[in-house]
PDBQT receptor file of N, H, CA, C and O in Angstrom, charges set to zero:
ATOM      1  N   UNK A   1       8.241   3.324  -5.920  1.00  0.00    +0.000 N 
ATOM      2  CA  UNK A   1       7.293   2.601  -5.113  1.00  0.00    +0.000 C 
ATOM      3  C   UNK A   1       6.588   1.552  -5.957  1.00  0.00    +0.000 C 
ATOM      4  O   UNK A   1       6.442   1.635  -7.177  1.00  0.00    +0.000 OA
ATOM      5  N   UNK A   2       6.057   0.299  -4.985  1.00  0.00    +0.000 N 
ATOM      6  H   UNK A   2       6.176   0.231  -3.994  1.00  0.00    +0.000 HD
ATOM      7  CA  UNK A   2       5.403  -0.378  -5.922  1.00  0.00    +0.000 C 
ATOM      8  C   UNK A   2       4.099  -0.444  -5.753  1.00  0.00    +0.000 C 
ATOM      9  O   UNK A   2       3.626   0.177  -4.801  1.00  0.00    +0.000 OA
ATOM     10  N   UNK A   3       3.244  -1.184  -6.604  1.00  0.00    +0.000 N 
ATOM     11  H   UNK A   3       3.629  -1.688  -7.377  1.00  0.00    +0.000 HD
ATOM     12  CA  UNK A   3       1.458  -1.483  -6.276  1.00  0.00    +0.000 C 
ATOM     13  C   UNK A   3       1.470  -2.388  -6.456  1.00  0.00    +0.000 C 
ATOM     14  O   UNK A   3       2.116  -2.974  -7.325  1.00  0.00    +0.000 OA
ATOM     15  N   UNK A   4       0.643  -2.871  -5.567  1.00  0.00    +0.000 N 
ATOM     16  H   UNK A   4       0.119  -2.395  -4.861  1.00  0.00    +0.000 HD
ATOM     17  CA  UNK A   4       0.489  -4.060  -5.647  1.00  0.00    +0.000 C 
ATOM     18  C   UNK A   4      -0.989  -4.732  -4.786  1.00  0.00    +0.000 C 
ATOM     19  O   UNK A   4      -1.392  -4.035  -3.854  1.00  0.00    +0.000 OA
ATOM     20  N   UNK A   5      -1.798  -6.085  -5.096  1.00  0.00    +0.000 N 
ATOM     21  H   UNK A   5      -1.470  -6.651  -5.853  1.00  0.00    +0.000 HD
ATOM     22  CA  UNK A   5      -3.125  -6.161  -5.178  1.00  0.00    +0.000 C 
ATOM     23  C   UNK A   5      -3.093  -7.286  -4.312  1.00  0.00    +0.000 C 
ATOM     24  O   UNK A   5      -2.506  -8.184  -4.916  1.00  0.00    +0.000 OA
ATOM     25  N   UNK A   6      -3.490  -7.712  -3.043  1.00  0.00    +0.000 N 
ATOM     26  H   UNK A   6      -3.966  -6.982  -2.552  1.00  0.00    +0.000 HD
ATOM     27  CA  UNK A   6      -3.677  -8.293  -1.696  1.00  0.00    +0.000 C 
ATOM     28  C   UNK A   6      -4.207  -9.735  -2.840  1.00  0.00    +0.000 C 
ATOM     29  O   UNK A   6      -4.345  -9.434  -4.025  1.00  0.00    +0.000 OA
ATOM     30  N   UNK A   7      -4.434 -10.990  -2.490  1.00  0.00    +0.000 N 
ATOM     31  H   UNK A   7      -4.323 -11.235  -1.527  1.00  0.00    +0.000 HD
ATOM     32  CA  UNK A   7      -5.370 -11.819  -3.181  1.00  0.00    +0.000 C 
ATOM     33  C   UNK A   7      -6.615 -11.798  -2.127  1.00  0.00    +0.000 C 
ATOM     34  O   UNK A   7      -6.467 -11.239  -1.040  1.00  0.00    +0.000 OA
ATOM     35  N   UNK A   8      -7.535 -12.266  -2.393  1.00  0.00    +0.000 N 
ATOM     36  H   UNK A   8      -7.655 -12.720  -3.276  1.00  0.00    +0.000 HD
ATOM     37  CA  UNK A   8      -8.840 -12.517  -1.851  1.00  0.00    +0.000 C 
ATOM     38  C   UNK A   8      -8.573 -12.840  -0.900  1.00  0.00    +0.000 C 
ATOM     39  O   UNK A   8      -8.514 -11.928  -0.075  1.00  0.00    +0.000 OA
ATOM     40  N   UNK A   9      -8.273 -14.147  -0.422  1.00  0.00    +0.000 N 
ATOM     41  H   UNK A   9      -8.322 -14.888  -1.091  1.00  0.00    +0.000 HD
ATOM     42  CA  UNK A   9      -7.731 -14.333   1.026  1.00  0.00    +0.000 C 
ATOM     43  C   UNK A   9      -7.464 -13.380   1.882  1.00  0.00    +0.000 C 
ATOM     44  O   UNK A   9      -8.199 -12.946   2.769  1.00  0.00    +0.000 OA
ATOM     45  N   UNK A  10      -6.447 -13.076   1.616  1.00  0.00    +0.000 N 
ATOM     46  H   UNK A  10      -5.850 -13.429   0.896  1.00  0.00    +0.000 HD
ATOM     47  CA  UNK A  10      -5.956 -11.625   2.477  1.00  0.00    +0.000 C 
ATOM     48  C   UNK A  10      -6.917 -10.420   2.358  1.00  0.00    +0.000 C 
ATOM     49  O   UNK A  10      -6.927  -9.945   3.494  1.00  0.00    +0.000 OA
ATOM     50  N   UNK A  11      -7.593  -9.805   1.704  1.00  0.00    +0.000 N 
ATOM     51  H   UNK A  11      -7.584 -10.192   0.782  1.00  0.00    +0.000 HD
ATOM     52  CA  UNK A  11      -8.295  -8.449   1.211  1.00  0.00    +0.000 C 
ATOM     53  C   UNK A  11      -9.339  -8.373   2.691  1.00  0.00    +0.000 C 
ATOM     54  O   UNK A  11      -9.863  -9.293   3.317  1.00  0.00    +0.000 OA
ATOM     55  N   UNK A  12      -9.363  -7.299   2.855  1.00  0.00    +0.000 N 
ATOM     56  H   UNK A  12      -8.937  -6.551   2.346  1.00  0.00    +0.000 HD
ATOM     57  CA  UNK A  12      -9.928  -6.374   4.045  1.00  0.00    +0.000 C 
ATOM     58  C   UNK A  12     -11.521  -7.019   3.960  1.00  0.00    +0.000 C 
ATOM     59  O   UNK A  12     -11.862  -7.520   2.888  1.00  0.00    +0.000 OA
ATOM     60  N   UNK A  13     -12.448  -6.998   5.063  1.00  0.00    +0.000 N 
ATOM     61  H   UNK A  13     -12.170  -6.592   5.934  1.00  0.00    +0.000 HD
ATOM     62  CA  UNK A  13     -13.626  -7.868   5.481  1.00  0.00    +0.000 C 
ATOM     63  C   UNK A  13     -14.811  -6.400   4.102  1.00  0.00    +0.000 C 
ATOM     64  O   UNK A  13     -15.974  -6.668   3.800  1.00  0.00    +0.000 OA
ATOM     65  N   UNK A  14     -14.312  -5.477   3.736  1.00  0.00    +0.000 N 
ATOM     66  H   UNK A  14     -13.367  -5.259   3.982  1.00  0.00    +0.000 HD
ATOM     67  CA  UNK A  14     -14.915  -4.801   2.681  1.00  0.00    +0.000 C 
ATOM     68  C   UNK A  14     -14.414  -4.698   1.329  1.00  0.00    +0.000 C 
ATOM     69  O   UNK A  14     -14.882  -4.032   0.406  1.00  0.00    +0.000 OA
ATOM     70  N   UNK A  15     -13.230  -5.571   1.339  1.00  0.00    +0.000 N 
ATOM     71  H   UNK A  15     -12.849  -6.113   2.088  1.00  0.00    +0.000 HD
ATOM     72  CA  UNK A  15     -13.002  -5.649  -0.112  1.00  0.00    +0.000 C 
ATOM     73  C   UNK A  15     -11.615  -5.032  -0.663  1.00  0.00    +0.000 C 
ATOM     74  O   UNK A  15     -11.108  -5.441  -1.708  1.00  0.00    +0.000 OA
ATOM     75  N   UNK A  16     -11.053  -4.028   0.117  1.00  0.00    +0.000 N 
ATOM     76  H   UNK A  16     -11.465  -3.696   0.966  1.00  0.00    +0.000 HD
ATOM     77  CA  UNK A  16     -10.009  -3.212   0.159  1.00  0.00    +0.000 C 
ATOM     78  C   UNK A  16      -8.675  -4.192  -0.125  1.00  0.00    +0.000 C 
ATOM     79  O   UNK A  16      -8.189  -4.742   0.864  1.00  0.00    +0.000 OA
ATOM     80  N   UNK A  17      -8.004  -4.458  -1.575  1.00  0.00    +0.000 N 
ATOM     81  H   UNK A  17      -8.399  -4.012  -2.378  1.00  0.00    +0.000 HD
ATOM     82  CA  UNK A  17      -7.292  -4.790  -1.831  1.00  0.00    +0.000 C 
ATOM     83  C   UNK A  17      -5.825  -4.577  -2.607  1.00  0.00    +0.000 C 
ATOM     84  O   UNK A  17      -5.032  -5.462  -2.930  1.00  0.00    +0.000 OA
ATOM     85  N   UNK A  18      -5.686  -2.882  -2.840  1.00  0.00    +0.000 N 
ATOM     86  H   UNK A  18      -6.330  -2.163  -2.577  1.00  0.00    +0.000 HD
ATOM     87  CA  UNK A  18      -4.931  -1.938  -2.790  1.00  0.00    +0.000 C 
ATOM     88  C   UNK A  18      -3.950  -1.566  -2.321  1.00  0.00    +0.000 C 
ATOM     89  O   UNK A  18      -4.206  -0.817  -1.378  1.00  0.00    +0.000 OA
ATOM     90  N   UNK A  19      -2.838  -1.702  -2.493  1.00  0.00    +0.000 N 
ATOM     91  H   UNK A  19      -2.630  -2.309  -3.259  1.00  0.00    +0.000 HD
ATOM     92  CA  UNK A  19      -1.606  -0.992  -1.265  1.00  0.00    +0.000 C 
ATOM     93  C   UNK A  19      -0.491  -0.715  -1.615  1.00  0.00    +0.000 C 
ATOM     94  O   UNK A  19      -0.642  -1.169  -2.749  1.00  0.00    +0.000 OA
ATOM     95  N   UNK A  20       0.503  -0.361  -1.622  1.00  0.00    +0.000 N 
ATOM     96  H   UNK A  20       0.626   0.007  -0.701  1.00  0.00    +0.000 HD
ATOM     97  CA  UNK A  20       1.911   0.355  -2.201  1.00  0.00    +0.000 C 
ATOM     98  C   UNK A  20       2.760   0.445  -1.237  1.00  0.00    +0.000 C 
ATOM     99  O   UNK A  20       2.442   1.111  -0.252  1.00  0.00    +0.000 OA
ATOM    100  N   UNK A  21       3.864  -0.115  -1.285  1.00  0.00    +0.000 N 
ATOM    101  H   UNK A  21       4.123  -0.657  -2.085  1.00  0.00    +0.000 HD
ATOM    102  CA  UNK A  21       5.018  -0.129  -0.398  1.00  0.00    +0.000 C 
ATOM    103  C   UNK A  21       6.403   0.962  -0.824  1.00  0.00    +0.000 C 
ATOM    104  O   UNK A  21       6.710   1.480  -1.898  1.00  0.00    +0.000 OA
ATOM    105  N   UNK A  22       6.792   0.999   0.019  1.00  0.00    +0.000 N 
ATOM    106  H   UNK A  22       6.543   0.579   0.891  1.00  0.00    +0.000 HD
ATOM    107  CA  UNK A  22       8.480   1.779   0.011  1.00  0.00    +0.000 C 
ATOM    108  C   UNK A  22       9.318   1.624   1.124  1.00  0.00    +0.000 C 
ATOM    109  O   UNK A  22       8.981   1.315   2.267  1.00  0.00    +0.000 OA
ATOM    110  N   UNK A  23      10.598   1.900   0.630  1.00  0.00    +0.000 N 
ATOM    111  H   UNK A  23      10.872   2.151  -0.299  1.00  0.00    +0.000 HD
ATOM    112  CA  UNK A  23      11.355   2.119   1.598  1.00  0.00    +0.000 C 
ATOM    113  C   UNK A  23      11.208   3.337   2.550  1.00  0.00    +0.000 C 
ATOM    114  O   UNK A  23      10.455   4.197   2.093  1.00  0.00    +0.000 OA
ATOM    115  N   UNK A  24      11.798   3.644   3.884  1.00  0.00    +0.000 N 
ATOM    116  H   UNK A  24      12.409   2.946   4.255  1.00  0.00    +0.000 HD
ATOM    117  CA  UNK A  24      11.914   5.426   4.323  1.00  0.00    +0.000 C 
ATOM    118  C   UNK A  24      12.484   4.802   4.826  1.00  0.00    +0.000 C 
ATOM    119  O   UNK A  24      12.299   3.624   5.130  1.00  0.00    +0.000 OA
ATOM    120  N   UNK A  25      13.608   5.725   5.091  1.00  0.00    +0.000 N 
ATOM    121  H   UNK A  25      13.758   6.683   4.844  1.00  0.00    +0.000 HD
ATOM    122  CA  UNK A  25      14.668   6.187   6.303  1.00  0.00    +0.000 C 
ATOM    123  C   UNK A  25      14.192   6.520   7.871  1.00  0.00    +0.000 C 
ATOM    124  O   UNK A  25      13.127   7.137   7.845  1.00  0.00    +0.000 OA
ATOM    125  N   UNK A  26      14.613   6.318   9.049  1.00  0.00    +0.000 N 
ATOM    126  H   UNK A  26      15.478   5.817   9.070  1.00  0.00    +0.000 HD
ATOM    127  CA  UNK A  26      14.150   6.258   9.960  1.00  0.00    +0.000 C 
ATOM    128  C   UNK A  26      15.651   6.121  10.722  1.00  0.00    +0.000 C 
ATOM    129  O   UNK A  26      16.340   5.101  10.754  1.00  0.00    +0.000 OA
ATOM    130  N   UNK A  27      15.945   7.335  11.285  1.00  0.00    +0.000 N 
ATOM    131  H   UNK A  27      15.385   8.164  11.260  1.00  0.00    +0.000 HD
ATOM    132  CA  UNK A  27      16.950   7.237  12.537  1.00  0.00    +0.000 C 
ATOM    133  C   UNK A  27      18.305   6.429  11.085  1.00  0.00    +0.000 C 
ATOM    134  O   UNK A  27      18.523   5.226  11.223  1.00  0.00    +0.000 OA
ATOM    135  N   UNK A  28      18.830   6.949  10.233  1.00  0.00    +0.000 N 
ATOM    136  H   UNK A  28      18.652   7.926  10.121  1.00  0.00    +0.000 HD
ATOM    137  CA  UNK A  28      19.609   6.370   9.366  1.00  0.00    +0.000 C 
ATOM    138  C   UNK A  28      19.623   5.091   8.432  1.00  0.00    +0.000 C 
ATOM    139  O   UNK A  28      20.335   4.827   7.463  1.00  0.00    +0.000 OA
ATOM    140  N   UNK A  29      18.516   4.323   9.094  1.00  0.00    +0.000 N 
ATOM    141  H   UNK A  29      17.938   4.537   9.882  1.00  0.00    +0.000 HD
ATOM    142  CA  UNK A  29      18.094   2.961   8.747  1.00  0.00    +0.000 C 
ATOM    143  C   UNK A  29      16.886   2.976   7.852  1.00  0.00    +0.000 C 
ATOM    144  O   UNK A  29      15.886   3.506   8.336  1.00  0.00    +0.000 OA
ATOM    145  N   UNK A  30      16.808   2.552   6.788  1.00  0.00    +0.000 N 
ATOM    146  H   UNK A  30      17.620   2.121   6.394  1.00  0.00    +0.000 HD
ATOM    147  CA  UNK A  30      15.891   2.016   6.048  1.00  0.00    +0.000 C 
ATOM    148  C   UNK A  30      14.686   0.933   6.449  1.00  0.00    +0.000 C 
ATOM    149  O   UNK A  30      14.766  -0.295   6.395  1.00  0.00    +0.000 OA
ATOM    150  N   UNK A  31      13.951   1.454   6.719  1.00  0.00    +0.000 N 
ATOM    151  H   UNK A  31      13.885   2.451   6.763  1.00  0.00    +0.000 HD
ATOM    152  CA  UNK A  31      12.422   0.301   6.725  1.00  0.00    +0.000 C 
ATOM    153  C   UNK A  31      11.473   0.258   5.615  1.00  0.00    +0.000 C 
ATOM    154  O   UNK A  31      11.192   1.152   4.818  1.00  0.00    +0.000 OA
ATOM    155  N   UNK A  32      11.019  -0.959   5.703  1.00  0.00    +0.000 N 
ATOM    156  H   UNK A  32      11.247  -1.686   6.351  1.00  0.00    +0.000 HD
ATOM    157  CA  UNK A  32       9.842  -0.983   4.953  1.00  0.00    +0.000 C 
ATOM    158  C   UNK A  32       8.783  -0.318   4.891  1.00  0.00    +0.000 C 
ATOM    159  O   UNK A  32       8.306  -0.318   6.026  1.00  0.00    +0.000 OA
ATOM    160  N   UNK A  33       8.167   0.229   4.227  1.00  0.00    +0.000 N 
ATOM    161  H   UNK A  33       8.554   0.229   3.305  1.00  0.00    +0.000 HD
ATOM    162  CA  UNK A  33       6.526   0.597   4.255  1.00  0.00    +0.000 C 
ATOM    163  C   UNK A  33       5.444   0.145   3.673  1.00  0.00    +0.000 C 
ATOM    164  O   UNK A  33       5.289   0.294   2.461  1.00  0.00    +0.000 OA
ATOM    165  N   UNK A  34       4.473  -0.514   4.495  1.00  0.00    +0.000 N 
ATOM    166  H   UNK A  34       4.599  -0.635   5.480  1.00  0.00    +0.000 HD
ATOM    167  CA  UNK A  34       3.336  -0.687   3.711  1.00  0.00    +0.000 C 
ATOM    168  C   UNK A  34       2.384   0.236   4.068  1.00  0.00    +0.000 C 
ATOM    169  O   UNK A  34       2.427   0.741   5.190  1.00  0.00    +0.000 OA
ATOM    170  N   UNK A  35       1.215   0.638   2.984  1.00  0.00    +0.000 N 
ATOM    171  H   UNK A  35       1.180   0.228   2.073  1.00  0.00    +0.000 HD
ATOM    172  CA  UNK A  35       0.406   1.865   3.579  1.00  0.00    +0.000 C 
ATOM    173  C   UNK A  35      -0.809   0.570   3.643  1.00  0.00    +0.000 C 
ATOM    174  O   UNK A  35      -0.709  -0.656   3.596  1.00  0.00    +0.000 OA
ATOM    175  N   UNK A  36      -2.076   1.593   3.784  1.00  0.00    +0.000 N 
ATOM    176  H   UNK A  36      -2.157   2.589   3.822  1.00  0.00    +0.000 HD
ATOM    177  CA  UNK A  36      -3.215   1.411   4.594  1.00  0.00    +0.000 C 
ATOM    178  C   UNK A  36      -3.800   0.408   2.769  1.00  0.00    +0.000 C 
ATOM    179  O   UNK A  36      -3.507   0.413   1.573  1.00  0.00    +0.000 OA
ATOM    180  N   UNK A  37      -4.490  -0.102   3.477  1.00  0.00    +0.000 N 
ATOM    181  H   UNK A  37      -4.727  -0.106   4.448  1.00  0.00    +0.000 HD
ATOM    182  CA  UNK A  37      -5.688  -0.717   1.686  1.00  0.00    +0.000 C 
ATOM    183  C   UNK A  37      -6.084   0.268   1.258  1.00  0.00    +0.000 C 
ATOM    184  O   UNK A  37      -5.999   1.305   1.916  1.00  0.00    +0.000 OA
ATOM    185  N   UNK A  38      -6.649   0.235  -0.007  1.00  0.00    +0.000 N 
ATOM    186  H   UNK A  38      -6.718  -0.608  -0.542  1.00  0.00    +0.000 HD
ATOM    187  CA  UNK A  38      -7.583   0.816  -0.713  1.00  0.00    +0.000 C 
ATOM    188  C   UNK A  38      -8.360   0.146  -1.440  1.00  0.00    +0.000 C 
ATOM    189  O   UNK A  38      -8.222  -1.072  -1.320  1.00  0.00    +0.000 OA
ATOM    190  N   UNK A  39      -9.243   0.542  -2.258  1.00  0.00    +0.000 N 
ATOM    191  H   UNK A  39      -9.355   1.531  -2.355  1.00  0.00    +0.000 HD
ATOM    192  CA  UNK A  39     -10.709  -0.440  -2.476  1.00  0.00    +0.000 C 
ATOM    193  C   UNK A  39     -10.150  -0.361  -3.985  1.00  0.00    +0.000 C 
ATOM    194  O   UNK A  39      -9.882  -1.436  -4.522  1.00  0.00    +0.000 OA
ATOM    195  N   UNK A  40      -9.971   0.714  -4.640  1.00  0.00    +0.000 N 
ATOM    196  H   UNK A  40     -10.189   1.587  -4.204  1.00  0.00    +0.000 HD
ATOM    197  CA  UNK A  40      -9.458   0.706  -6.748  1.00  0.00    +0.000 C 
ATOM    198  C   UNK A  40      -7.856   1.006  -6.576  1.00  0.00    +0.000 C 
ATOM    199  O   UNK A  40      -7.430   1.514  -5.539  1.00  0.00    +0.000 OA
ATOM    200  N   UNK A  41      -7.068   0.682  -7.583  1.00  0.00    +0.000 N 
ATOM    201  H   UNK A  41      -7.414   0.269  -8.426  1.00  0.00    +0.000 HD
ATOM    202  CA  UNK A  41      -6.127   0.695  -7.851  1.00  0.00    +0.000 C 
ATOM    203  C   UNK A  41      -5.870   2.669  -7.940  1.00  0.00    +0.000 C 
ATOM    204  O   UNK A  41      -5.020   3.355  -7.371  1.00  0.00    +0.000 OA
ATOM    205  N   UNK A  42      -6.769   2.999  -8.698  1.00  0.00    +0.000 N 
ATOM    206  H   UNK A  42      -7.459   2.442  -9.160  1.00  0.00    +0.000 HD
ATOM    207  CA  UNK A  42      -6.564   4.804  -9.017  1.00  0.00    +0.000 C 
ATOM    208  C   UNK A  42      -6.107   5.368  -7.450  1.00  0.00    +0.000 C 
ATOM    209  O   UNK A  42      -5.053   5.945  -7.183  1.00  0.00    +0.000 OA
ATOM    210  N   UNK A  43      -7.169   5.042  -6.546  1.00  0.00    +0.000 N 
ATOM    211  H   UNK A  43      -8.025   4.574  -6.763  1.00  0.00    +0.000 HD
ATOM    212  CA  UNK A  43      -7.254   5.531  -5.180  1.00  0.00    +0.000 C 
ATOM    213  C   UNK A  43      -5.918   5.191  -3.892  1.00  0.00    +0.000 C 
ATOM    214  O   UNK A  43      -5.700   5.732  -2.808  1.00  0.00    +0.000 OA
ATOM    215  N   UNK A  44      -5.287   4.163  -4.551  1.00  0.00    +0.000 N 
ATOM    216  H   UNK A  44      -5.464   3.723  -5.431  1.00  0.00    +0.000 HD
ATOM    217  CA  UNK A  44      -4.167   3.752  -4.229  1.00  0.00    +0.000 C 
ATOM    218  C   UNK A  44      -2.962   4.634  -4.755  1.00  0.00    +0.000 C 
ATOM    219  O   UNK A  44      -2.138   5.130  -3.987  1.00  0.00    +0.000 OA
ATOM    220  N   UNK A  45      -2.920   4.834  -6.558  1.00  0.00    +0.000 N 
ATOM    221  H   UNK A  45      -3.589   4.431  -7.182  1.00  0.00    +0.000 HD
ATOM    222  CA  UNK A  45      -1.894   5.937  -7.066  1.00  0.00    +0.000 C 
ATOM    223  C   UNK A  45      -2.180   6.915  -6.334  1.00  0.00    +0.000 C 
ATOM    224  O   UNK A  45      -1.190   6.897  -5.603  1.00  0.00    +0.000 OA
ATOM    225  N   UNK A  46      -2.864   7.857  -5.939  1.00  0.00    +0.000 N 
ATOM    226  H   UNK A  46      -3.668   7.872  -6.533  1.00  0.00    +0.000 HD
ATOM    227  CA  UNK A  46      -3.669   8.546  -5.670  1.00  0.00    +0.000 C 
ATOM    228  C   UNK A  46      -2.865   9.155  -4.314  1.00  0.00    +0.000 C 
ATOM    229  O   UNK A  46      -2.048  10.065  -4.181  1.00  0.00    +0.000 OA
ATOM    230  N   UNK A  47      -3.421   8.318  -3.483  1.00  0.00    +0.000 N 
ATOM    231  H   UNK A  47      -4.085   7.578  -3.591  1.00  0.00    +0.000 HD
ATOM    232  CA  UNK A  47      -2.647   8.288  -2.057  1.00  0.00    +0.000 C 
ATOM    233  C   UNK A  47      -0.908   8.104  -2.433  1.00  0.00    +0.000 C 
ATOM    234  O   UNK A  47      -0.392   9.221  -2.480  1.00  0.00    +0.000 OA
ATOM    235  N   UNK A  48      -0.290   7.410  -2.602  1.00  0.00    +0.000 N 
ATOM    236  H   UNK A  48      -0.710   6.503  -2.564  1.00  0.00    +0.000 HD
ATOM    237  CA  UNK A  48       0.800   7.541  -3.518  1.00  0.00    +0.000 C 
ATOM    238  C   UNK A  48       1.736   8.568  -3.908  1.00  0.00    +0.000 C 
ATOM    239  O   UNK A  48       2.892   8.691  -3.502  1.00  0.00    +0.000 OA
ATOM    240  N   UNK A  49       1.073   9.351  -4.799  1.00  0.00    +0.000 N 
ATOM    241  H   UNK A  49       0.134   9.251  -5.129  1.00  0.00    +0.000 HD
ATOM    242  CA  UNK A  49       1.523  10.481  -5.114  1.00  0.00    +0.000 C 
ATOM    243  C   UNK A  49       1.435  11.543  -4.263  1.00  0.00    +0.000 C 
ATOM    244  O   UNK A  49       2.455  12.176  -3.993  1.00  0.00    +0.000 OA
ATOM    245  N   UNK A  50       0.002  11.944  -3.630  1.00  0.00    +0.000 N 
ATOM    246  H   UNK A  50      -0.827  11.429  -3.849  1.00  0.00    +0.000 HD
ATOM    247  CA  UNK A  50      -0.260  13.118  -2.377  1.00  0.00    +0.000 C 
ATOM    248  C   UNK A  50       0.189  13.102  -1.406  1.00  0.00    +0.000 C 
ATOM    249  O   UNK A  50      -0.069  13.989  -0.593  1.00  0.00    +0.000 OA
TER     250      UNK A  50
């Protein structure tokens, strides 16, 4: 998976600029995933790993 950090522009109306993508499988097919923001990078591994 990767991490990766929104720029200012884009970052959530509180600051939340955090997020990690992957692939998953779905019905045999591969999609993308992006998860939800997070505000620190830790809290992002975090979610990530759990």
């Amino acid at each position: 998976m990767a991490m990766l950090q929104l720029p200012k522009e884009r970052a959530a109306k509180d600051g939340r600029r955090w997020y990690f993508y992957d692939k998953i499988k779905v019905d045999g097919r591969t999609k993308p995933y992006m998860s939800k923001s997070y505000m620190t990078r830790n809290e992002a591994l975090k979610a990530e790993r759990g």
